[in-house]
C-alpha positions in Angstrom: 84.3 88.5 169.0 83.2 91.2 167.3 79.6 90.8 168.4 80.8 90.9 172.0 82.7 94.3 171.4 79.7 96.3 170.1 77.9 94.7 173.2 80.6 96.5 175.4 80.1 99.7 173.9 78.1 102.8 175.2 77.6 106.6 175.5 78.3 107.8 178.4 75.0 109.0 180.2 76.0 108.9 183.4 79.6 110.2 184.8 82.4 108.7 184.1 85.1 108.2 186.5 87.8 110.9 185.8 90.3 109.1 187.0 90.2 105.8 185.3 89.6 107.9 181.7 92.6 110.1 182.2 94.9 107.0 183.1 93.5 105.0 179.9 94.5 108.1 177.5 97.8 109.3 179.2 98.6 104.6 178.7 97.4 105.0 175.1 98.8 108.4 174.1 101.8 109.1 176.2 104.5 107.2 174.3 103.2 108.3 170.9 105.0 110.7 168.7 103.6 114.3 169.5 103.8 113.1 172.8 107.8 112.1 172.2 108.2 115.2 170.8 106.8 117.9 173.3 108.7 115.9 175.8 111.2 113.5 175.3 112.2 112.2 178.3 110.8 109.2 179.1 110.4 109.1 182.8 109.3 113.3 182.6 107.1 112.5 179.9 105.2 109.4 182.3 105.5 111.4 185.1 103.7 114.5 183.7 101.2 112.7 181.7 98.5 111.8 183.6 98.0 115.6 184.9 98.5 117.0 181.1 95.5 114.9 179.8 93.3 115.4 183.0 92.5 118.9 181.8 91.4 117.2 178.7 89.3 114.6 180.2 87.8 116.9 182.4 86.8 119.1 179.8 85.3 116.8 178.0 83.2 115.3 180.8 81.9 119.0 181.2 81.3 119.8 177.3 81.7 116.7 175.2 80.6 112.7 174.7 82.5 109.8 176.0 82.0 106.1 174.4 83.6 103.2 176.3 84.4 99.8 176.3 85.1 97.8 179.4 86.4 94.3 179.5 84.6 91.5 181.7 86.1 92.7 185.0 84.9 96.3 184.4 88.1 98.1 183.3 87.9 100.3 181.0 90.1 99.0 177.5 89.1 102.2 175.1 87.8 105.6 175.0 86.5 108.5 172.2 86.3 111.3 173.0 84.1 113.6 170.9 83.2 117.6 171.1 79.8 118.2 169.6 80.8 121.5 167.9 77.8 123.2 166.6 78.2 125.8 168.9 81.2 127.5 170.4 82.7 125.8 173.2 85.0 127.4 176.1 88.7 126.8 176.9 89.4 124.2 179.6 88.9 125.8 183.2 92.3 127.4 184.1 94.2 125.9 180.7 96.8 128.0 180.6 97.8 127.8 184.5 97.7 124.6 184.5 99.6 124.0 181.4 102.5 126.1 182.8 102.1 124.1 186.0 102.6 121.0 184.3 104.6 121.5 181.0 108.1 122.3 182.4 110.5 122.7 179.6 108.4 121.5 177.6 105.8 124.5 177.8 106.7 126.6 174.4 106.7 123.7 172.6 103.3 122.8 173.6 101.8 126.0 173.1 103.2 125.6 169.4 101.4 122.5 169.4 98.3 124.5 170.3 98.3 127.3 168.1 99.1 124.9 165.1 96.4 122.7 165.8 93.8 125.7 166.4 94.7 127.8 163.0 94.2 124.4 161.3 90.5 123.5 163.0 87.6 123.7 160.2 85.0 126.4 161.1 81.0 125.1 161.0 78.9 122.7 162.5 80.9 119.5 162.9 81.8 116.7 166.0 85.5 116.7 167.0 87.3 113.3 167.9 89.9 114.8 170.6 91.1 111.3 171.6 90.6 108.0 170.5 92.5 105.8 173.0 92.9 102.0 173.8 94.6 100.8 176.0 98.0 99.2 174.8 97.2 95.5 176.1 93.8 95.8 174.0 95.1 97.3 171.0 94.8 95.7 167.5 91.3 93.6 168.6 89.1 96.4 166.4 87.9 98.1 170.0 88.7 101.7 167.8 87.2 101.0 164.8 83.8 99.8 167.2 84.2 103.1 169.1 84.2 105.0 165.8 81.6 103.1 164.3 79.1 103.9 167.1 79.6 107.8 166.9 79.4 107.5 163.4 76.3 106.3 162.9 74.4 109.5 164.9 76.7 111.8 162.7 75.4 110.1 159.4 71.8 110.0 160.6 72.1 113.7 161.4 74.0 114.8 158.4 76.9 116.3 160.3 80.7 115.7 159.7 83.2 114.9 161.9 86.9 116.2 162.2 90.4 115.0 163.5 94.3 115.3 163.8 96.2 111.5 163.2 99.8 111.7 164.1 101.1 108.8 163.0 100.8 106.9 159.8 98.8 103.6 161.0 96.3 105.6 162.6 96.0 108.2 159.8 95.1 104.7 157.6 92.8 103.8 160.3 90.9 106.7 159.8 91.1 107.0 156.5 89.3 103.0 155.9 86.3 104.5 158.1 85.8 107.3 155.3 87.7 110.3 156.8 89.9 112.3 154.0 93.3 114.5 154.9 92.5 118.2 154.8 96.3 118.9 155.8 99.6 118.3 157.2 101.2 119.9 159.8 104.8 119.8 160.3 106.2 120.5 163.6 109.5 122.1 163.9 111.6 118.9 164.4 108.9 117.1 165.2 106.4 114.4 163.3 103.8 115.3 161.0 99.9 115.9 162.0 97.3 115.5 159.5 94.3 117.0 160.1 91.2 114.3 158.5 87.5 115.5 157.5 84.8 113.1 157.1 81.8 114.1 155.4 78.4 112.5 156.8 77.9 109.1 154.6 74.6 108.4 153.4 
């Protein structure tokens, strides 16, 4: 099974179809904790999803690195989503437009969101895992920790490290067995705690 995973897995060369990646992270992310907490209303929150992480996804389809896996009928089951940041990259085309567009209520607490999670990125050369996502009928079948493996291995060949934000406890753990190390927690107002993780390049 595991053989047939790594098989399934590659870096995006080619496009990838913008639509299909935005609908796997809003399925894998939009029911998660932060997500809960910048807006809880369930149907709001499914509603809205979709368009909130298509700025994302398009961003990183102009500026970053996407690894996939796709199940034997071609649909896409995971995602990472890496920024190669050894240089300095620009905001998302029109972010904050967009963001008012789409936020709602929930608008100032997502800006909070933003500003915590920007005072706490590292400075220097590093990759930046934005989104790991799988979808929720393929979770638990290691289709992360193959995702993660495969980026990681160009990081350790190149000696560079690599940086994230866990928000909840089983994925912080996750992270942690594949050799990342909590820098810091940040604790929204009301909200769940973020850990920002560093991982060092392994020899």
């Amino acid at each position: 099974m595991t053989h047939a995973v790594h098989d399934l897995v590659t870096r995006s060369v080619a496009p990838v179809d913008a639509d299909e990646l935005t609908d796997l992270v809003a399925a894998a992310m939009h029911d998660g904790p932060v997500a809960r907490w910048l807006q809880p209303d369930d149907g709001v929150r499914h509603a809205a999803g979709p368009d909130y992480f298509a700025i994302f996804v398009e961003h990183t389809l102009r500026w970053g690195e996407v690894y996939a896996t796709k199940d034997g009928t071609g649909r896409l089951t995971g995602a990472a989503l890496w920024f190669p940041l050894t240089v300095a990259l620009p905001s998302p085309i029109d972010y904050e437009r967009r963001l008012k567009e789409i936020a709602g209520e929930a608008h100032d607490r997502m800006c909070l969101l933003d500003t915590a999670l920007e005072n706490e990125h590292p400075v220097g050369p590093h990759h930046y895992l934005a989104f790991l996502a799988v979808h929720p009928d393929q979770q638990n079948r290691g289709l992360g920790s193959t995702l993660l493996r495969r980026h990681h291995r160009r990081l350790d060949a190149a000696g560079l490290s690599a940086y994230l934000e866990a928000n909840d406890p089983r994925n912080r753990d996750l992270y942690r067995r594949h050799g990342y190390q909590v820098r810091s927690v940040i604790e929204l107002p009301d909200g769940p705690p973020i850990w920002t993780m560093w991982r060092p390049p392994l020899d």
